[in-house]
C-alpha positions in Angstrom: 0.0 0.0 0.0 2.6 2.4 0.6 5.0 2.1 -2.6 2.8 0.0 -5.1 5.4 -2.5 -5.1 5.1 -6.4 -4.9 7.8 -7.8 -2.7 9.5 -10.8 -3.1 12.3 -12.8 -1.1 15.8 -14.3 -2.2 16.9 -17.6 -1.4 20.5 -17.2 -2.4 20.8 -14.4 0.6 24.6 -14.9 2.3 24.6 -13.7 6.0 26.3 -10.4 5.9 28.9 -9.6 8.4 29.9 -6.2 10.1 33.3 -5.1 11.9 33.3 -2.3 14.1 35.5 -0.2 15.2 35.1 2.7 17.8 36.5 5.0 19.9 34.4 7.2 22.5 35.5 9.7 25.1 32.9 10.7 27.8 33.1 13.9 30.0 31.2 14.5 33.1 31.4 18.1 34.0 28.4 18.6 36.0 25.7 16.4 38.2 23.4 14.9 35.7 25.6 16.4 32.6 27.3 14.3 29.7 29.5 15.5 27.1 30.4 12.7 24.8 32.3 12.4 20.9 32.6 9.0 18.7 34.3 8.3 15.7 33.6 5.2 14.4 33.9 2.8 11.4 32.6 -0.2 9.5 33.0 -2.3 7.6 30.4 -4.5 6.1 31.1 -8.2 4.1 27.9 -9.0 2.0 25.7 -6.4 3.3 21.7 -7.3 2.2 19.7 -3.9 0.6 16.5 -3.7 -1.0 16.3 -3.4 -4.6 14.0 -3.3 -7.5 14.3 -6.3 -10.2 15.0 -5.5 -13.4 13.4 -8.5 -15.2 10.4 -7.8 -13.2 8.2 -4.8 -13.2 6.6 -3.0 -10.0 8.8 -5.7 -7.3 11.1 -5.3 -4.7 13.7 -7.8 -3.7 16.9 -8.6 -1.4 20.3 -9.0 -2.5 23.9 -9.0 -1.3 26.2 -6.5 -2.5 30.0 -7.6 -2.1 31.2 -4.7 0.1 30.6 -1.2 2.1 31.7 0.9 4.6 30.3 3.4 7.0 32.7 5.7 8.7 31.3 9.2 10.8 31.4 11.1 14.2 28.7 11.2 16.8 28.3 14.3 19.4 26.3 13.9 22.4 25.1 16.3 25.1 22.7 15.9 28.1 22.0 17.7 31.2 20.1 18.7 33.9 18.3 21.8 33.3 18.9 22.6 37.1 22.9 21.8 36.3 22.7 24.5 33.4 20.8 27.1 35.4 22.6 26.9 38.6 19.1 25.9 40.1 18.2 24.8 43.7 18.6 21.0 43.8 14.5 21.0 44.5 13.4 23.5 42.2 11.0 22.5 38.9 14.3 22.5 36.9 15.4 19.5 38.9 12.7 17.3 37.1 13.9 18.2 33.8 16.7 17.1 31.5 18.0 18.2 28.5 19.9 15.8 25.7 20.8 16.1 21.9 23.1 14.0 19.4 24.1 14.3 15.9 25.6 11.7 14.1 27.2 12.6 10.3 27.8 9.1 8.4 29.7 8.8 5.2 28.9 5.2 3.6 29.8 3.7 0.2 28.8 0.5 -1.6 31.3 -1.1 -3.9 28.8 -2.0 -7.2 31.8 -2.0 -9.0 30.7 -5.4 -10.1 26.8 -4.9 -10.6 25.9 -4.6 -14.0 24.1 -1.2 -14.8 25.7 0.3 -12.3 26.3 4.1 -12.8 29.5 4.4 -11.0 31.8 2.1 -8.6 29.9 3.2 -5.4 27.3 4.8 -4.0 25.6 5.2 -0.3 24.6 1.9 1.6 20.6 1.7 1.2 18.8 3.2 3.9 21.8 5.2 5.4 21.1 9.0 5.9 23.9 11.0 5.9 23.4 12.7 9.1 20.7 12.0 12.0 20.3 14.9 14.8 17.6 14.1 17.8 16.8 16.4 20.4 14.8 16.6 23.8 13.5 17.4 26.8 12.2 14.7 29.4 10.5 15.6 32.2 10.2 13.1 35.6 8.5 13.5 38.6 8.9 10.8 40.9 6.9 11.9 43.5 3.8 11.8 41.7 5.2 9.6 39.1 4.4 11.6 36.0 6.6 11.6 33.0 6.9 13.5 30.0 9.0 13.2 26.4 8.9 15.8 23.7 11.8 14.9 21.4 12.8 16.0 18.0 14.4 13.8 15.0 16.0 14.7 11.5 17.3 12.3 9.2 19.4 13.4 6.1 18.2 12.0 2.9 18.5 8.3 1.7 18.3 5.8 -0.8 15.1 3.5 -0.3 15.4 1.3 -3.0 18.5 0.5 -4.9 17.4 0.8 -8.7 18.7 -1.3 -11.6 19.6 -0.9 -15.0 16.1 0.0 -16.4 15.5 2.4 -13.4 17.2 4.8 -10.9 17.7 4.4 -7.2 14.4 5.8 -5.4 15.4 8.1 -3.1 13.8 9.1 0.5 13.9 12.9 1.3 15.2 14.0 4.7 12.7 14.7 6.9 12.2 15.7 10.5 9.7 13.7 13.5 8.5 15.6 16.4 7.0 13.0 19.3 5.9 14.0 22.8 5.0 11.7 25.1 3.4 11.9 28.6 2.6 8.9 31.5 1.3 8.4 34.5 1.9 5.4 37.0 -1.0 4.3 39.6 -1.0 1.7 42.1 2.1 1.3 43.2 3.7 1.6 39.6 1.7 -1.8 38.5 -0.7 0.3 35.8 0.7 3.2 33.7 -1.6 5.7 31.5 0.5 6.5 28.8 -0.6 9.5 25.9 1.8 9.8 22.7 
């Protein structure tokens, strides 16, 4: 319903394999504060993407592409609004807390032996460029009320790998905006929860 495609599966799938490698350094400056940066790489041996078949019109399949990588930095932030506002410890600003990442990924598919393929490489299927969340969360445990409003952006992306009769389909960035509020009853055994 939501691309018009038929879908079909692929026996001769391999398991595809991933090697990471990462290196993060975490700073606590503050009570209830985070300040955090990770670069990070990997590589991928027979990853699986989605892709349209070229003998077959309107139909989406699987297949393994030989290699790809994915290499990037992540930032990460989160505080106590309290910490940031040199609040008393049980003011309002105690309840709430403050957090936001952004991750930039570079990835690239070898389709160096793929026939139709446009170039050597490309992005990896479904990898955005760059993802950026955001937030504030709210918790009060004395009266056990909670409350999320969070923000998300993802860069643009490939959604289906095309073939030789028709072009990758692309996904535009967009951006989410959830919010989220609960409330626990008896003892924390029942929750009302509103998204």
């Amino acid at each position: 319903f939501n691309t018009n495609f038929l879908l079909s599966g692929n026996d001769s799938l391999l398991r595809a394999s991933i090697q990471n490698l990462d290196l993060r350094y975490e700073f606590f400056p503050g009570r209830g504060q985070i300040l955090s940066g990770t670069v990070f790489y990997k590589h991928f041996t027979n990853p699986i993407e989605q892709i349209t078949r070229s003998d077959v019109s309107n139909e989406i399949s699987y297949r393994n592409v030989p290699t790809a990588q994915n290499y990037g930095i992540e930032i990460e932030a989160r505080s106590l609004v309290s910490s940031i506002l040199h609040a008393d410890t049980n003011s309002f600003f105690e309840q709430l807390t403050i957090y936001s990442n952004l991750a930039i990924i570079r990835s690239t598919v070898d389709v160096s032996e793929i026939i139709g393929a446009s170039s050597d490489s490309r992005p990896l299927q479904g990898q955005s460029p760059y993802v950026f969340n955001a937030g504030l969360y709210y918790n009060n445990v004395r009266y056990n009320w909670n409350a999320t409003i969070s923000l998300n952006r993802v860069g643009p992306r490939i959604a289906i790998v095309g073939n030789v009769n028709e072009p990758d389909l692309w996904e535009n960035s967009r951006t989410f905006l959830d919010f989220q509020v609960s409330k626990s009853f008896w003892d924390n055994r029942a929750e009302f929860k509103l998204n």
